[in-house]
PDB file with one MODEL, atoms N, CA, C and O in Angstrom:
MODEL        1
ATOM      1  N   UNK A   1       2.994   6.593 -18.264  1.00  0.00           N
ATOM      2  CA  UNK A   1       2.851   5.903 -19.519  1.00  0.00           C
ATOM      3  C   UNK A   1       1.507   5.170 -19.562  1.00  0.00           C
ATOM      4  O   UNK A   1       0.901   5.122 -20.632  1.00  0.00           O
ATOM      5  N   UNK A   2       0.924   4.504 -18.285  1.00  0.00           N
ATOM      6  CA  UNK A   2      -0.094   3.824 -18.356  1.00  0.00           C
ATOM      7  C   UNK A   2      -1.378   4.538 -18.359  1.00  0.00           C
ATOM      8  O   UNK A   2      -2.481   4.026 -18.549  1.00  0.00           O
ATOM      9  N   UNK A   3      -1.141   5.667 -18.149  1.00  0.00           N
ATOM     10  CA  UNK A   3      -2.480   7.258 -18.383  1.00  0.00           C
ATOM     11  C   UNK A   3      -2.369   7.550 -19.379  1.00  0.00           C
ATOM     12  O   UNK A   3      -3.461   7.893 -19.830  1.00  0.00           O
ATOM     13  N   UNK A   4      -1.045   7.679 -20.569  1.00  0.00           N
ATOM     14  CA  UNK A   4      -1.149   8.217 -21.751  1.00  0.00           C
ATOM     15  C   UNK A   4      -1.715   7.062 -22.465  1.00  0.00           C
ATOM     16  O   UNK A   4      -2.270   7.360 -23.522  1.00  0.00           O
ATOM     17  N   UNK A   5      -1.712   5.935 -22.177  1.00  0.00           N
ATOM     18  CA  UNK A   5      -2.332   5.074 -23.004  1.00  0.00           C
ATOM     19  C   UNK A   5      -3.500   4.431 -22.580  1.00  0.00           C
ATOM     20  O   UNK A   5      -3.952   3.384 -23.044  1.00  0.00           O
ATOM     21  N   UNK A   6      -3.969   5.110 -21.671  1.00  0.00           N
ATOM     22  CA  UNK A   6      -4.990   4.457 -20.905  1.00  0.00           C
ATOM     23  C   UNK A   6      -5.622   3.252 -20.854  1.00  0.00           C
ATOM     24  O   UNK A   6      -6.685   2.719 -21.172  1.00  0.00           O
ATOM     25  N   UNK A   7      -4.641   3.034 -20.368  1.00  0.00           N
ATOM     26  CA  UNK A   7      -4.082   1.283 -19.307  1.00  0.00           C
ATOM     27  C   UNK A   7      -4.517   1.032 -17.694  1.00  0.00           C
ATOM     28  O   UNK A   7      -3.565   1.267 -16.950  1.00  0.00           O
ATOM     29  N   UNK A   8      -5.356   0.741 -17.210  1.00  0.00           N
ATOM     30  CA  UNK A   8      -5.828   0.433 -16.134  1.00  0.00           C
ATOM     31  C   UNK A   8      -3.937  -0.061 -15.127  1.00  0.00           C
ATOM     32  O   UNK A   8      -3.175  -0.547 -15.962  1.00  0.00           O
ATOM     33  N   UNK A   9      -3.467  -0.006 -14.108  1.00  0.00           N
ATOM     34  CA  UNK A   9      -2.471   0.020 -13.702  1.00  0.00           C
ATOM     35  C   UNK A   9      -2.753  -0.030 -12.381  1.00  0.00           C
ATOM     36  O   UNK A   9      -3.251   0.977 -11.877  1.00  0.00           O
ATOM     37  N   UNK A  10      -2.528  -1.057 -11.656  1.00  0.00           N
ATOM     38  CA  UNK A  10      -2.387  -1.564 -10.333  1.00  0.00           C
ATOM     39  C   UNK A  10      -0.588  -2.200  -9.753  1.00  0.00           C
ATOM     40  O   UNK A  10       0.358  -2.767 -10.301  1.00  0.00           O
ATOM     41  N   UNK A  11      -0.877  -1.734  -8.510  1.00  0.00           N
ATOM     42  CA  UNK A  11       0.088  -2.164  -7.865  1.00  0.00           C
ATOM     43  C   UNK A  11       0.232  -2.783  -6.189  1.00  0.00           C
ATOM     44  O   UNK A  11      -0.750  -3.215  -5.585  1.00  0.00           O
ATOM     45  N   UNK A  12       1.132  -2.751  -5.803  1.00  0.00           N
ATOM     46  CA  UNK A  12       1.435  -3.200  -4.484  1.00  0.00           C
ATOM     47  C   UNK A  12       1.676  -1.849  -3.424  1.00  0.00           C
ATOM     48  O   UNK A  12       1.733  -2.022  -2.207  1.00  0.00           O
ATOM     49  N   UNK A  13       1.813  -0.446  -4.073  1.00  0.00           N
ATOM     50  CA  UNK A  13       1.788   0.411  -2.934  1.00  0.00           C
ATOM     51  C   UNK A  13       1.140   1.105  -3.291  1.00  0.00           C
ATOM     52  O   UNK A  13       0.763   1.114  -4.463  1.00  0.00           O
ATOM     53  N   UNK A  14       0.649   2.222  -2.117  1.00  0.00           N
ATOM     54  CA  UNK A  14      -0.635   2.995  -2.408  1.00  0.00           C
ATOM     55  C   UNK A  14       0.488   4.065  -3.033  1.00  0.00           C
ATOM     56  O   UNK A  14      -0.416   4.804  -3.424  1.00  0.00           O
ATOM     57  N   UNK A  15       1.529   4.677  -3.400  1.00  0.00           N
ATOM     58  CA  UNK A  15       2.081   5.666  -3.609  1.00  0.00           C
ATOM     59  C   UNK A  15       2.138   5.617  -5.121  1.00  0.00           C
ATOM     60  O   UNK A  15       2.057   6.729  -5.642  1.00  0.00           O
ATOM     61  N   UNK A  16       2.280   4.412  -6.092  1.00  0.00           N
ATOM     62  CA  UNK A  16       1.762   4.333  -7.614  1.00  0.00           C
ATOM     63  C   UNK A  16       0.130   4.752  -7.500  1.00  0.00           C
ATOM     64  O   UNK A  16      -0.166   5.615  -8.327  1.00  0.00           O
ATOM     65  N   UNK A  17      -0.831   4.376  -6.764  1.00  0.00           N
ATOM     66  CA  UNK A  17      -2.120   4.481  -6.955  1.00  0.00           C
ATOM     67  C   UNK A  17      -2.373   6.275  -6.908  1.00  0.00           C
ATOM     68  O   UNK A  17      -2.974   6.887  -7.791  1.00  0.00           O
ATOM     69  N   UNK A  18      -1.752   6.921  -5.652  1.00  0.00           N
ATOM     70  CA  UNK A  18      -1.631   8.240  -5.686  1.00  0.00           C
ATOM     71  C   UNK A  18      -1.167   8.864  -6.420  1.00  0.00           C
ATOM     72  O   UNK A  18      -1.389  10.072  -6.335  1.00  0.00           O
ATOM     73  N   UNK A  19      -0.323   8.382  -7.467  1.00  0.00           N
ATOM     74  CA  UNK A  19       0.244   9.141  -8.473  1.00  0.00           C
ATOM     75  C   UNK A  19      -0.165   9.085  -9.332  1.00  0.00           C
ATOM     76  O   UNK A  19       0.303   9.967 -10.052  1.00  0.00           O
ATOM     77  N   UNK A  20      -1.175   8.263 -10.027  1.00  0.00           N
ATOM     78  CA  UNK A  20      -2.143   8.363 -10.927  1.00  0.00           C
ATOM     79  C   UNK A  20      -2.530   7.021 -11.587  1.00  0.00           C
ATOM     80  O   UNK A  20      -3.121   6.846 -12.653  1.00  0.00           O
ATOM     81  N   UNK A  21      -2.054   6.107 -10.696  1.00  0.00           N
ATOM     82  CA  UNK A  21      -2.328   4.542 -10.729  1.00  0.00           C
ATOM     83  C   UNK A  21      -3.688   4.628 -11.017  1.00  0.00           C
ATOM     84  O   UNK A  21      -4.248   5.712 -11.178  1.00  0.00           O
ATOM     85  N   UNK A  22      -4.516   3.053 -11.127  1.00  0.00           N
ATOM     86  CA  UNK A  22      -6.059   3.169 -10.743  1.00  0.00           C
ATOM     87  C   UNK A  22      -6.005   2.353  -9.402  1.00  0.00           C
ATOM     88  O   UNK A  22      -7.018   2.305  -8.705  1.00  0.00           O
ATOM     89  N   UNK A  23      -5.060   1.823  -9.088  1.00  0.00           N
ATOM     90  CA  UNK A  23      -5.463   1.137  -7.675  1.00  0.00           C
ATOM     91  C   UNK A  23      -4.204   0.217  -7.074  1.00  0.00           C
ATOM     92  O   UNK A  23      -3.294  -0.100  -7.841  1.00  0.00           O
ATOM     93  N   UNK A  24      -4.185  -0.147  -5.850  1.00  0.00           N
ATOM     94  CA  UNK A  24      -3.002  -0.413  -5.078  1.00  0.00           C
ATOM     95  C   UNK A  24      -3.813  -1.507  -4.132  1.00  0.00           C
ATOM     96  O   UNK A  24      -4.876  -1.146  -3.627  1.00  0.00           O
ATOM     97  N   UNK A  25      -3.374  -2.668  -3.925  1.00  0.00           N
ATOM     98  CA  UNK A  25      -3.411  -3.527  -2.909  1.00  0.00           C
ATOM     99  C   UNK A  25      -2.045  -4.077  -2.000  1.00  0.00           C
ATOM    100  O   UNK A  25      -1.042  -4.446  -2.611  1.00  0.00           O
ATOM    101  N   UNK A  26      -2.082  -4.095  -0.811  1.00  0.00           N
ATOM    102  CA  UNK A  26      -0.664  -4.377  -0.557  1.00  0.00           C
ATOM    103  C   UNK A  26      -0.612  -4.692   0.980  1.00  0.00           C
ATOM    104  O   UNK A  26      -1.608  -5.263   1.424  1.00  0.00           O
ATOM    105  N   UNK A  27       0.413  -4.403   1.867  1.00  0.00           N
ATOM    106  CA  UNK A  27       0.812  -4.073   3.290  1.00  0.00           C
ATOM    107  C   UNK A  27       1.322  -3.003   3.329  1.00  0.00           C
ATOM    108  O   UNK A  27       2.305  -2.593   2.711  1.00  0.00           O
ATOM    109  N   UNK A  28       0.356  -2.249   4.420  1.00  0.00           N
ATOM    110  CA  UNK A  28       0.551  -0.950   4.982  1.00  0.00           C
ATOM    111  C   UNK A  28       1.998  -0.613   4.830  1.00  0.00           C
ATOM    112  O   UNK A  28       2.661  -1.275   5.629  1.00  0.00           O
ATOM    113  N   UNK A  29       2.624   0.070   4.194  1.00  0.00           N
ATOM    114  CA  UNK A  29       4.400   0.394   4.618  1.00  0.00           C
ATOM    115  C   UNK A  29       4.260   1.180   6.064  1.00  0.00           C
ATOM    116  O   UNK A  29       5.056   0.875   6.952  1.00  0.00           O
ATOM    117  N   UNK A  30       3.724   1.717   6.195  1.00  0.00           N
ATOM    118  CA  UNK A  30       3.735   1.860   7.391  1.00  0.00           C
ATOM    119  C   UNK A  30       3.792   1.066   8.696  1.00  0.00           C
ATOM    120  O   UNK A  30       4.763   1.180   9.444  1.00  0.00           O
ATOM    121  N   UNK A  31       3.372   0.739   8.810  1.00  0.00           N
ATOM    122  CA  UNK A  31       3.307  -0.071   9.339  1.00  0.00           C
ATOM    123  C   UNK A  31       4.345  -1.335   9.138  1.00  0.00           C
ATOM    124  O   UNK A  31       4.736  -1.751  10.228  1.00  0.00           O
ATOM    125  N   UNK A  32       4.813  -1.949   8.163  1.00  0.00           N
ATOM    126  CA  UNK A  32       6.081  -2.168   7.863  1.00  0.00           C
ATOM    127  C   UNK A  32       7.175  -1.837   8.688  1.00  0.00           C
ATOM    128  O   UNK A  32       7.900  -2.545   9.387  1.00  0.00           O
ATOM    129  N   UNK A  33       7.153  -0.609   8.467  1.00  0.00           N
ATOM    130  CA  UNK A  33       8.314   0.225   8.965  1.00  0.00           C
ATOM    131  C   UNK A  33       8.479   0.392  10.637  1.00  0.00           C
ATOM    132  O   UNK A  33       9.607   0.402  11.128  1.00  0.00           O
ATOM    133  N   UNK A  34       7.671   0.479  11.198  1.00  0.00           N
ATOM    134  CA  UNK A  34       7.353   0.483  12.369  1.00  0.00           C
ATOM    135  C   UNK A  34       7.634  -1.379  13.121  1.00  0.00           C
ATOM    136  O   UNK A  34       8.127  -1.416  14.248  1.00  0.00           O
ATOM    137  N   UNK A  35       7.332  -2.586  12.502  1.00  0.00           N
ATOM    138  CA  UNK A  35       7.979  -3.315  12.945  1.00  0.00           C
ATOM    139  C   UNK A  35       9.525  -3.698  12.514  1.00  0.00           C
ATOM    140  O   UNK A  35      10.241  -4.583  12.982  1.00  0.00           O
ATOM    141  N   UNK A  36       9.821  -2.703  11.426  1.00  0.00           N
ATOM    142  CA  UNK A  36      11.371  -2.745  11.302  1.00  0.00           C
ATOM    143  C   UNK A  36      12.034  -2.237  12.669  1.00  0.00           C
ATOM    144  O   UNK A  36      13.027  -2.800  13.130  1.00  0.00           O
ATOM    145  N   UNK A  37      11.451  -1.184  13.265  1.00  0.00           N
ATOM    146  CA  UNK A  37      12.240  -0.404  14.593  1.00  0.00           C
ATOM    147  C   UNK A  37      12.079  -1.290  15.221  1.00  0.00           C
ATOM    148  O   UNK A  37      13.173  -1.792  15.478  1.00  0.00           O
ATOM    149  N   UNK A  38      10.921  -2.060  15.851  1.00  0.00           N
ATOM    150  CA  UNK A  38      10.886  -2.921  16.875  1.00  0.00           C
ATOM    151  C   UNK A  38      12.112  -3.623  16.875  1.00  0.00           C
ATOM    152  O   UNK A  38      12.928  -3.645  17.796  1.00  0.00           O
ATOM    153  N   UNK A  39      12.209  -4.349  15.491  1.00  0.00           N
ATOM    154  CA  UNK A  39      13.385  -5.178  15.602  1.00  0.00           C
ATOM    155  C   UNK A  39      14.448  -4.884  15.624  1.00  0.00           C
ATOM    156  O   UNK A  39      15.155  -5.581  16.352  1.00  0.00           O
ATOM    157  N   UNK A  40      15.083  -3.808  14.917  1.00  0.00           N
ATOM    158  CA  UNK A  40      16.303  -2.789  15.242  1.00  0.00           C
ATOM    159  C   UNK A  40      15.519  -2.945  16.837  1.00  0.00           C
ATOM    160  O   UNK A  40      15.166  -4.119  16.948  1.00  0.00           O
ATOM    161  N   UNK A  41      15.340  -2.561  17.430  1.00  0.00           N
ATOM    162  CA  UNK A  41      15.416  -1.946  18.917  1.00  0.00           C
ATOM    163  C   UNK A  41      15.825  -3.181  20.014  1.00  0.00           C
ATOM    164  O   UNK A  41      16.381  -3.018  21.101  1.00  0.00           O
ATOM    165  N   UNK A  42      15.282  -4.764  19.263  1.00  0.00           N
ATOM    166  CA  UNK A  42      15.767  -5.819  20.155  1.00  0.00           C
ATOM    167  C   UNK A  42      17.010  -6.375  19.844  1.00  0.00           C
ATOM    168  O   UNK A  42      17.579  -7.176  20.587  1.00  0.00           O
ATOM    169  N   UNK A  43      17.626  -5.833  18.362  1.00  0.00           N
ATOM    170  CA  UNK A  43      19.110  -6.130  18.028  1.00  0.00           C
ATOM    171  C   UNK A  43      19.878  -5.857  18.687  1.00  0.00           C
ATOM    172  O   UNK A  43      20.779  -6.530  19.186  1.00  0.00           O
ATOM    173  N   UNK A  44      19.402  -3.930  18.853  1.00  0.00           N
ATOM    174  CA  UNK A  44      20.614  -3.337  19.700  1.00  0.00           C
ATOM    175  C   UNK A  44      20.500  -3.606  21.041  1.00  0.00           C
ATOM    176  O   UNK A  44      21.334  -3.075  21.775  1.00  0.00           O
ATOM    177  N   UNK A  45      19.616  -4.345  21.557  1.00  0.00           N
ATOM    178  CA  UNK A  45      19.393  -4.860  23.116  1.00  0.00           C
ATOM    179  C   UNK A  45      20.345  -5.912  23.012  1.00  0.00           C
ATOM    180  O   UNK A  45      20.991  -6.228  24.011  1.00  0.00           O
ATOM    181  N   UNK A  46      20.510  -6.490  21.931  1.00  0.00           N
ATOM    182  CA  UNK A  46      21.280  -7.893  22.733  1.00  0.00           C
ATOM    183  C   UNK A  46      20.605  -9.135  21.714  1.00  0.00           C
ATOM    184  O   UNK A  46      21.360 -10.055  21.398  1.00  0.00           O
ATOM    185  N   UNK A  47      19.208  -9.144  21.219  1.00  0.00           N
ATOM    186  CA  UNK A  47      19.061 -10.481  20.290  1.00  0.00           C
ATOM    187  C   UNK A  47      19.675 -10.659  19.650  1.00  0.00           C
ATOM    188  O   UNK A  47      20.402  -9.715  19.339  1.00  0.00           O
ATOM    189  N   UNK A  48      19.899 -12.108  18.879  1.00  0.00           N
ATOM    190  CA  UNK A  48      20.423 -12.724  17.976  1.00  0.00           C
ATOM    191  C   UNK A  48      19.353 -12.616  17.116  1.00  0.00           C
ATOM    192  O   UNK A  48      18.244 -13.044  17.438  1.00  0.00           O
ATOM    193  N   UNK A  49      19.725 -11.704  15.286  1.00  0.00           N
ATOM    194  CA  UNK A  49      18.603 -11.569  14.627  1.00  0.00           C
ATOM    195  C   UNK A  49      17.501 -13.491  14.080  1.00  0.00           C
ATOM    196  O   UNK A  49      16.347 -13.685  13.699  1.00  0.00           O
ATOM    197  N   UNK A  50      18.904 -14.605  14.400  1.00  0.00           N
ATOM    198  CA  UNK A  50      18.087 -15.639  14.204  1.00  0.00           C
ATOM    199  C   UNK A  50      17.351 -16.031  14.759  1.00  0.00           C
ATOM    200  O   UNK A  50      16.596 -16.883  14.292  1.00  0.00           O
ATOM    201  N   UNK A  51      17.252 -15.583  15.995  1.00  0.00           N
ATOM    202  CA  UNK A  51      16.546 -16.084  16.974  1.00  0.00           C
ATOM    203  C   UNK A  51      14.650 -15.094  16.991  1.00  0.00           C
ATOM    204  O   UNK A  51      13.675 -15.473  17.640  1.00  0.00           O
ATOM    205  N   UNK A  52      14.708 -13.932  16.133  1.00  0.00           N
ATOM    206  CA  UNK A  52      13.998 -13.793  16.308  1.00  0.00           C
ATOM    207  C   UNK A  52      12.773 -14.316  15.406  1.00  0.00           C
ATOM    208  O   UNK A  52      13.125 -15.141  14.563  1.00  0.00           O
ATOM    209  N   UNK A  53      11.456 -14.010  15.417  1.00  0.00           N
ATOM    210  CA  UNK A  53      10.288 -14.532  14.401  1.00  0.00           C
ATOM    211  C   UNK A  53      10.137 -13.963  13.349  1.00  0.00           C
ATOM    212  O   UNK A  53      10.258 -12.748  13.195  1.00  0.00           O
ATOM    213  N   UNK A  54       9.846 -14.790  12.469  1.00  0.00           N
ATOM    214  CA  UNK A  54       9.828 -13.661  10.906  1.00  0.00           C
ATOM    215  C   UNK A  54       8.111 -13.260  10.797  1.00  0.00           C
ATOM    216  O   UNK A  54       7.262 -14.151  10.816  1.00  0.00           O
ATOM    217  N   UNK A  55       7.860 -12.231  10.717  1.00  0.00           N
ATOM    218  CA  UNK A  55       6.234 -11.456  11.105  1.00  0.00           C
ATOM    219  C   UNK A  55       5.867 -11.684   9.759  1.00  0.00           C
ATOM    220  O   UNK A  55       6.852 -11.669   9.021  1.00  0.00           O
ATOM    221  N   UNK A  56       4.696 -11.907   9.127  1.00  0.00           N
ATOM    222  CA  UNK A  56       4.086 -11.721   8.003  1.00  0.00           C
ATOM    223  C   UNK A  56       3.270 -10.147   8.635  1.00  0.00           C
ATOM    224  O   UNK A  56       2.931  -9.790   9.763  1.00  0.00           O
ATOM    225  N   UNK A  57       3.164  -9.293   6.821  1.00  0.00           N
ATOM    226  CA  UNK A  57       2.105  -8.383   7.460  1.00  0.00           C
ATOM    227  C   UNK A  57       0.860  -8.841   7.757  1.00  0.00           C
ATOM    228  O   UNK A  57       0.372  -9.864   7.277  1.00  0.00           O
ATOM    229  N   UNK A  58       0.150  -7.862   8.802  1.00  0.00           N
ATOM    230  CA  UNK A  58      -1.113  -8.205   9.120  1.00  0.00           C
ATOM    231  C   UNK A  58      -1.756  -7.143   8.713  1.00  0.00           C
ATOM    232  O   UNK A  58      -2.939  -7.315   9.006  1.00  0.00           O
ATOM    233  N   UNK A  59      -1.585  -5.976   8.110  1.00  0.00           N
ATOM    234  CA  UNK A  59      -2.265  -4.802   7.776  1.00  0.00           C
ATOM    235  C   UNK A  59      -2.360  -4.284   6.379  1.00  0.00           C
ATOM    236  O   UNK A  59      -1.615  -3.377   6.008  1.00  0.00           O
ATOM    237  N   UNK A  60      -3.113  -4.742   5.713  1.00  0.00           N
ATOM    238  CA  UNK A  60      -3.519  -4.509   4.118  1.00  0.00           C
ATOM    239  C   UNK A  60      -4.455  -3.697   3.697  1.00  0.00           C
ATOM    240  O   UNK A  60      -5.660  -3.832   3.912  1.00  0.00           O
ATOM    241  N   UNK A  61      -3.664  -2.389   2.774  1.00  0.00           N
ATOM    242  CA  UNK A  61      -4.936  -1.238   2.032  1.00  0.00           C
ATOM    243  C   UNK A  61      -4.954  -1.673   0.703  1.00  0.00           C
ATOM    244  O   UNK A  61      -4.205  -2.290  -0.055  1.00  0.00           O
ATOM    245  N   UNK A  62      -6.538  -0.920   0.659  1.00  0.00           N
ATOM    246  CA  UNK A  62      -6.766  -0.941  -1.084  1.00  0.00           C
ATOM    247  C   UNK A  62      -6.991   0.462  -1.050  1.00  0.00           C
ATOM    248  O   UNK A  62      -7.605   1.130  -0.217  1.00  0.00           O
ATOM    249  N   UNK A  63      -6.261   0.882  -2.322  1.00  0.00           N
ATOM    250  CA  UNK A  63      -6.694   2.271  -2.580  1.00  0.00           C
ATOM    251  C   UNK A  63      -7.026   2.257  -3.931  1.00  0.00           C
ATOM    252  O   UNK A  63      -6.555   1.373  -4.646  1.00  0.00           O
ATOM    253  N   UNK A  64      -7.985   3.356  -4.517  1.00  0.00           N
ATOM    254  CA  UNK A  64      -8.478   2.954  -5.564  1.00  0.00           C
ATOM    255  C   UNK A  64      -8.472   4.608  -5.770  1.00  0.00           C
ATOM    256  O   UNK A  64      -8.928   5.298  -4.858  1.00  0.00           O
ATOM    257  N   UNK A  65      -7.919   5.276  -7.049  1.00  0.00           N
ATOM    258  CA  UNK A  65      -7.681   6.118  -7.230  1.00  0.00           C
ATOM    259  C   UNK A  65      -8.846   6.797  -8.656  1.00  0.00           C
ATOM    260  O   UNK A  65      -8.749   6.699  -9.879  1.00  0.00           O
ATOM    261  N   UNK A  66      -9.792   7.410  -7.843  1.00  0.00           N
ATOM    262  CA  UNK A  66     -11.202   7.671  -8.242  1.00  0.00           C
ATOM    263  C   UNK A  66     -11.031   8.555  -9.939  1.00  0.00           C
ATOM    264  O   UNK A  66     -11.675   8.385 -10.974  1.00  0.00           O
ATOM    265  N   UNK A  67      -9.795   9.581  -9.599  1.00  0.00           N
ATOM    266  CA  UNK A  67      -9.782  10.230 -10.621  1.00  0.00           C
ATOM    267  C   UNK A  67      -9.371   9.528 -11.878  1.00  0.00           C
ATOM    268  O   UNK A  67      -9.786   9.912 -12.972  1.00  0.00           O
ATOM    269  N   UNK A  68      -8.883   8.910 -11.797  1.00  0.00           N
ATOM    270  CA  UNK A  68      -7.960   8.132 -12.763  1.00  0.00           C
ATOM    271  C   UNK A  68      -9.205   6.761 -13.354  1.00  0.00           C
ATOM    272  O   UNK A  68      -9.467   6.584 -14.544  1.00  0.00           O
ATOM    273  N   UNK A  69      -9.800   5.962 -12.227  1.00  0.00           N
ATOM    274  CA  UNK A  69     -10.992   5.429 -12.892  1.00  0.00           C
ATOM    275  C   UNK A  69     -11.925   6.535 -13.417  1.00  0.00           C
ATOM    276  O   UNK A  69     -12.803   5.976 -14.074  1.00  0.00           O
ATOM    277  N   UNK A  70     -12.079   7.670 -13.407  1.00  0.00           N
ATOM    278  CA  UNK A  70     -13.536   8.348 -14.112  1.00  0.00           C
ATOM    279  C   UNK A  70     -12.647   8.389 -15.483  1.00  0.00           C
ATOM    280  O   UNK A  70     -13.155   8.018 -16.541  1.00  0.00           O
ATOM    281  N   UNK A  71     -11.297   8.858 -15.418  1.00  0.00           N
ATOM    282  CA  UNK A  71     -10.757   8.875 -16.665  1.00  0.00           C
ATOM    283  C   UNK A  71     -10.635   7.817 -17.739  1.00  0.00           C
ATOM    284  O   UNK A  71     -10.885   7.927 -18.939  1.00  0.00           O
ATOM    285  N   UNK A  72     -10.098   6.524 -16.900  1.00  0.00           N
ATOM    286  CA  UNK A  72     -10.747   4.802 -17.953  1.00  0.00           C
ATOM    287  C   UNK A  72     -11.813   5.242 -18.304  1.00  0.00           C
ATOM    288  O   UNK A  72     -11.741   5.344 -19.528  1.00  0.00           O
ATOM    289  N   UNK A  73     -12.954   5.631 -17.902  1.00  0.00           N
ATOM    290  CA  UNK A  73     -14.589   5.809 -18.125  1.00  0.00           C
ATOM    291  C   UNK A  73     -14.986   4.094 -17.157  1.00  0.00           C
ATOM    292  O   UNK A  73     -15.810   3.211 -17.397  1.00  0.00           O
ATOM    293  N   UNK A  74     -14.146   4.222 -16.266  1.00  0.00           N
ATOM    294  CA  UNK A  74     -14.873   2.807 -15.057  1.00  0.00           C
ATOM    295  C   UNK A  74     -15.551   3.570 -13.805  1.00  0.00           C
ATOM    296  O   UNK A  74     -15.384   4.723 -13.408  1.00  0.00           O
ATOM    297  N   UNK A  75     -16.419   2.473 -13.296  1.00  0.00           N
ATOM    298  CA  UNK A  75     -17.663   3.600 -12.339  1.00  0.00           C
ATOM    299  C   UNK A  75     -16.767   2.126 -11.127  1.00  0.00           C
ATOM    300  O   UNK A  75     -16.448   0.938 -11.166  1.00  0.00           O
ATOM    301  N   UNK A  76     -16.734   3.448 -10.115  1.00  0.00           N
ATOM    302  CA  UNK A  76     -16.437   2.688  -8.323  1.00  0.00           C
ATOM    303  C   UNK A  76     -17.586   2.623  -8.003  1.00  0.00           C
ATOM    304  O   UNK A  76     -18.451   3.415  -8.377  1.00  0.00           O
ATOM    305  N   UNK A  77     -17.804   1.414  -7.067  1.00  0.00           N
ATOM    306  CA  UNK A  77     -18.887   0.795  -6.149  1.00  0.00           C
ATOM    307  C   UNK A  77     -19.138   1.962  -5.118  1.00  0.00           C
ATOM    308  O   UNK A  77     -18.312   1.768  -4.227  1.00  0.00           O
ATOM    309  N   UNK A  78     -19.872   3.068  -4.816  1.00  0.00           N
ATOM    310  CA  UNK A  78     -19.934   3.119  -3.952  1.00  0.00           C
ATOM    311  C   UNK A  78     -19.584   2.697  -2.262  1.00  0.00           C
ATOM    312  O   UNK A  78     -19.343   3.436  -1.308  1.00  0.00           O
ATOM    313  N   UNK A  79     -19.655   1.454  -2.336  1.00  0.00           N
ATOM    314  CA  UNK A  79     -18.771   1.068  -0.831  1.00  0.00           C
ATOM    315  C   UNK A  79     -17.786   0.599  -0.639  1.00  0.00           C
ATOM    316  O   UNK A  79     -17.313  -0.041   0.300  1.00  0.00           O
ATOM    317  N   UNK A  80     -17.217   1.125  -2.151  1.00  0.00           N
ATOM    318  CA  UNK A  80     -15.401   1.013  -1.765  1.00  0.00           C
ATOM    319  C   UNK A  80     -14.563   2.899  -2.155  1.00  0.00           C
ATOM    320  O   UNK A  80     -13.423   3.250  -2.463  1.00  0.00           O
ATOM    321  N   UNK A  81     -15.810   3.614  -1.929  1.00  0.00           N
ATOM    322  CA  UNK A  81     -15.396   5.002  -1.935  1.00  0.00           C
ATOM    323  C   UNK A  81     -15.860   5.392  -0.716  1.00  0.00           C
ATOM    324  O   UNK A  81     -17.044   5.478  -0.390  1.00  0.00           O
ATOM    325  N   UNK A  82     -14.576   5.704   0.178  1.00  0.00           N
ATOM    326  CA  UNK A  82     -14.154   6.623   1.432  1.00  0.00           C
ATOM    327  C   UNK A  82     -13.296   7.768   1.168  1.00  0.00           C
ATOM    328  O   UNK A  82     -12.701   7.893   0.098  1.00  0.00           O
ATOM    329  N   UNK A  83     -13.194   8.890   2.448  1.00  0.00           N
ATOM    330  CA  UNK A  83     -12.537  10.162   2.381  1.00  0.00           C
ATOM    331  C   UNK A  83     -10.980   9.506   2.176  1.00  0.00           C
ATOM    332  O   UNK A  83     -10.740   8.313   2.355  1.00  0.00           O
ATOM    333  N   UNK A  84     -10.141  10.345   1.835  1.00  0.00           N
ATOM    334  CA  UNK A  84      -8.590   9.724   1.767  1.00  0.00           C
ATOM    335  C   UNK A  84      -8.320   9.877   3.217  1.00  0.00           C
ATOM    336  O   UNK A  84      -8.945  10.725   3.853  1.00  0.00           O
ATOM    337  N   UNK A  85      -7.561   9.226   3.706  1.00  0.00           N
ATOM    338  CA  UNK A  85      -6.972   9.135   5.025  1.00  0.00           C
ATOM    339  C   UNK A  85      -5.777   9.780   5.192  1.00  0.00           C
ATOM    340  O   UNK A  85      -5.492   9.928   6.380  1.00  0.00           O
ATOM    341  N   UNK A  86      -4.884  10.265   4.323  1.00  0.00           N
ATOM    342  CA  UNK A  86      -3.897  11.300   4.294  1.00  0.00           C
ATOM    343  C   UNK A  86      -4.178  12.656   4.285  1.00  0.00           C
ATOM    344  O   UNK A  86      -3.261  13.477   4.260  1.00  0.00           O
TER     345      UNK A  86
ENDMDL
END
């Protein structure tokens, strides 16, 4: 809806930005997910989930979805255009 009306559209995961968002700031889900197991893995050891620490993320992407800005008619900085990492 925000392409048919061409609406600039940001979010919190890179998976709106890949789908034809213009851009995503957030915490890695990946990475997310990966300290979810950790903690599943010290539950089923035996912790008490209160006892353990509540993690803030430490790992934040911006993705900026190039096709979709040429389509706004907005120009990217050069040094925030890299190869995709997927």
């Amino acid at each position: 809806m925000a392409a048919r009306h061409a609406v600039p559209m940001t979010s919190a995961t890179r998976e709106i930005a890949e789908a034809g968002g213009l851009m995503s700031y957030g915490p890695n889900i990946a990475d997310a997910w990966r300290v979810v197991g950790v903690y599943a893995g010290r539950v089923l050891k035996g912790a008490k989930p209160k006892e353990l620490p509540v993690e803030q993320a430490s790992k934040f992407e911006l993705v900026i979805n190039h096709q979709t800005a040429r389509m706004l008619g907005l120009t990217v900085p050069d040094k925030l255009l890299v190869a995709p990492t997927r």
